[in-house]
N, C-alpha and C positions, 0 to 999 in steps of 0.2 A: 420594562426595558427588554428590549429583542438581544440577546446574548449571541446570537445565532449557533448557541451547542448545540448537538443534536445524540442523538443514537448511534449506533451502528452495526450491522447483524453480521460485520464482519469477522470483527474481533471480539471475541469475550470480553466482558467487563471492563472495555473500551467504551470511550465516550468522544465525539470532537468538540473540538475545539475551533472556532472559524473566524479569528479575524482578518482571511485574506480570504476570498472565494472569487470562483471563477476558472475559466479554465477554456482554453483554445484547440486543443486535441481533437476535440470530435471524436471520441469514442464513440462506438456505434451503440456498444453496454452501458454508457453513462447515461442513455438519454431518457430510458422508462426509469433510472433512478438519483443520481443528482440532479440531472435537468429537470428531472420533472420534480422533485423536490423543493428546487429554487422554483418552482413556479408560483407555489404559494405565496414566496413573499412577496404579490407585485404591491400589496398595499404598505410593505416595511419598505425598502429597499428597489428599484425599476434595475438597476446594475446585477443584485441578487436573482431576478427575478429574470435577467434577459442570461447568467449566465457569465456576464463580461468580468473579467479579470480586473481585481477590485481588493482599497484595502479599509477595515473596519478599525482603526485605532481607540476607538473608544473600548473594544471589547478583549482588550489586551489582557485587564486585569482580571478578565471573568474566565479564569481557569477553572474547569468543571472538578468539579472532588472525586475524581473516580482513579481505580488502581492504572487506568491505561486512559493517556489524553491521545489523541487522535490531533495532530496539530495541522491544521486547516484541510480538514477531510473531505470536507465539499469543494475541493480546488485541485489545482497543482502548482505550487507554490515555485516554482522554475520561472511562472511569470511574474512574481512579487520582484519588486526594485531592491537593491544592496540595504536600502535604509531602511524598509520592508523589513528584509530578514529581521536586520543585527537587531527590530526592535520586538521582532518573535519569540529572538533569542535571547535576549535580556528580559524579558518575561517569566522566559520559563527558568532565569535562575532565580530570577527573584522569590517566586513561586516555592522553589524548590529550599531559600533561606526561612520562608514564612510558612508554609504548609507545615500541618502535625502530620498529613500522609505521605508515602512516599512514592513516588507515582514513575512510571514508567510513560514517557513520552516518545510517540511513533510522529516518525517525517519522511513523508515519502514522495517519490515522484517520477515520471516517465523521463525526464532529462537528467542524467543523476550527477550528471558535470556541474550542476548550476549549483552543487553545494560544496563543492572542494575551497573556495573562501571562505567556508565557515566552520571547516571540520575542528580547527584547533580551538574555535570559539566553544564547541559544544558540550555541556556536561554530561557526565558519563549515564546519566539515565535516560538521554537520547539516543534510540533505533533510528536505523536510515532503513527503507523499505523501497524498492522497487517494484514495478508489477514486471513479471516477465512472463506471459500468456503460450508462448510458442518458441523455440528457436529457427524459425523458418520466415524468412523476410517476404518472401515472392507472395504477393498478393494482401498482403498487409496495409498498402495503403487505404484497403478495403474497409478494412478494422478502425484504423484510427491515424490521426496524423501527428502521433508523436516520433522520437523516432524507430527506427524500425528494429524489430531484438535484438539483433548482433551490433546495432550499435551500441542498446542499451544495456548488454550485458559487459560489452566491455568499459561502457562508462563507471557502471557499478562497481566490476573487480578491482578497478583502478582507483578506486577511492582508498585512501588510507586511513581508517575507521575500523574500530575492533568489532560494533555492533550493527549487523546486516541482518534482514528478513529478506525472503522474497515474495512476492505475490503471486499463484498461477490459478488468478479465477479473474475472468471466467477462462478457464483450458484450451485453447486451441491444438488440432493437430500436430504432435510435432514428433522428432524422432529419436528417440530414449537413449541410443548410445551420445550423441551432441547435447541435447538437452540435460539431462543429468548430467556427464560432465561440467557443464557451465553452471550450474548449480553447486556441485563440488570443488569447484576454483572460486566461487564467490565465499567461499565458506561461512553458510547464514546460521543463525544463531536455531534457525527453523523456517522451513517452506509452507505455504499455506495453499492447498490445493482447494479446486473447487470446479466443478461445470458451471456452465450458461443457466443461474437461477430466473434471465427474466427472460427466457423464451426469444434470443436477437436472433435466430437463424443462424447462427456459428455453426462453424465445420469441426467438432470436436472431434479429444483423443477417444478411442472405445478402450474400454474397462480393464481390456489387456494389460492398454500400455499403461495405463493408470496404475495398476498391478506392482507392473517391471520399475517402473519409475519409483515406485514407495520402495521397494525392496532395496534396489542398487543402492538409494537414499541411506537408508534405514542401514543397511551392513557397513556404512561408510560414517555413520556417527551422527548421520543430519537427522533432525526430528521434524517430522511428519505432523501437519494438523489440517483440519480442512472442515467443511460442511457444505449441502449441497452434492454429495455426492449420491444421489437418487438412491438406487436400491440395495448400496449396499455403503459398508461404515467403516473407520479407522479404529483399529485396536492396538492397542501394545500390546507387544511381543512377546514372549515370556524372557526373564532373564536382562532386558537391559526396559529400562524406563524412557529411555530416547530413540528407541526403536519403536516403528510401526507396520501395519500391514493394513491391507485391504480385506475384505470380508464380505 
């Protein structure tokens, strides 16, 4: 039976979960790695397999046993239908009345409006995660065609949900007094940095601001995680365990 979990070298000790896949964005970054992904399945799945926004009911109950589910990671689940969700989400309490683990479940997505009907539904060991790459819209349609940072960031801060992540891989250019700030108004539970691991041609941040950005972060209470960062690494700080720096 194709469960269609997978890996993810995003998050530690994360696992997905996929029974919605697909996705309309056209990231320019998804395409040497979920797209090409989903190519494998052409002989499971032609829907899997081209990409198309698509839902797996059968694989509802095959929640993966790992400390962190990834809930439908190979997609963006902004284009799953109302009936979709609530049966994503009635999953994962079920899960969470029957599992001996106790698992920490990531949902995330570039339209973060499309989950404000389900925030009161959610149990409290659900993350909501956005990516948020840049805060600079001019020329983004370049990147992808979700929508563009400042909308997405204030989709995000708008949501009324205690638990936030953000995503800033892969890093576009952007500019550390506005960027941080928006990051400090989202107030995430922790940011995940990272460069361009598959080589897309991005216009990234240089090391500086990578630097400024972990710091401002880090004195402000936000904790710092990432990989991918070429030649140099993230450490804790001395003195506070939720602080970090660059190196």
């Amino acid at each position: 039976m194709n469960t269609g979990n997978t890996g993810t070298n995003m998050y530690e000790s994360a696992t997905t979960w996929n029974p919605f896949k697909g996705c309309k964005f056209d990231c320019v970054y998804c395409i040497p790695s979920f797209q090409r992904q989903a190519k494998r399945q052409k002989n499971n799945c032609m829907k899997c397999y081209s990409y198309t926004p698509h839902f797996h009911e059968e694989r509802l109950p095959s929640i993966p046993n790992s400390e962190i589910v990834f809930v439908c990671g190979n997609s963006d689940i902004s284009f799953a239908s109302e009936d979709q969700m609530i049966l994503v989400i009635d999953a994962i309490k079920k899960n969470n009345l029957t599992s001996r683990r106790k698992k920490i479940f990531y949902l995330q997505t570039k339209q973060p409006s499309c989950l404000k009907p389900y925030l009161k539904m959610l149990p409290e060991n659900v993350i909501l995660l956005t990516t948020l790459e840049t805060n600079r819209d001019a020329g983004y349609e370049k990147v992808s065609k979700a929508p563009v940072p400042s909308e997405r960031f204030k989709q995000f801060k708008e949501l009324d949900y205690p638990r936030k992540v953000v995503t800033c891989e892969p890093a576009l250019d952007f500019d550390v007094d506005v960027f941080s700030k928006w990051i400090m108004g989202i107030k995430p539970e922790y940011i995940w940095l990272g460069y361009d691991s598959k080589n897309c041609g991005l216009i990234e941040p240089p090391i500086e601001k990578m630097r400024e950005l972990t710091e401002i972060l880090s004195k402000n209470g936000i904790l710092v995680r990432g990989k991918d960062l070429r030649d140099y690494r993230l450490h804790k700080s001395k003195g506070s365990r939720n602080r970090v720096g660059l190196t």
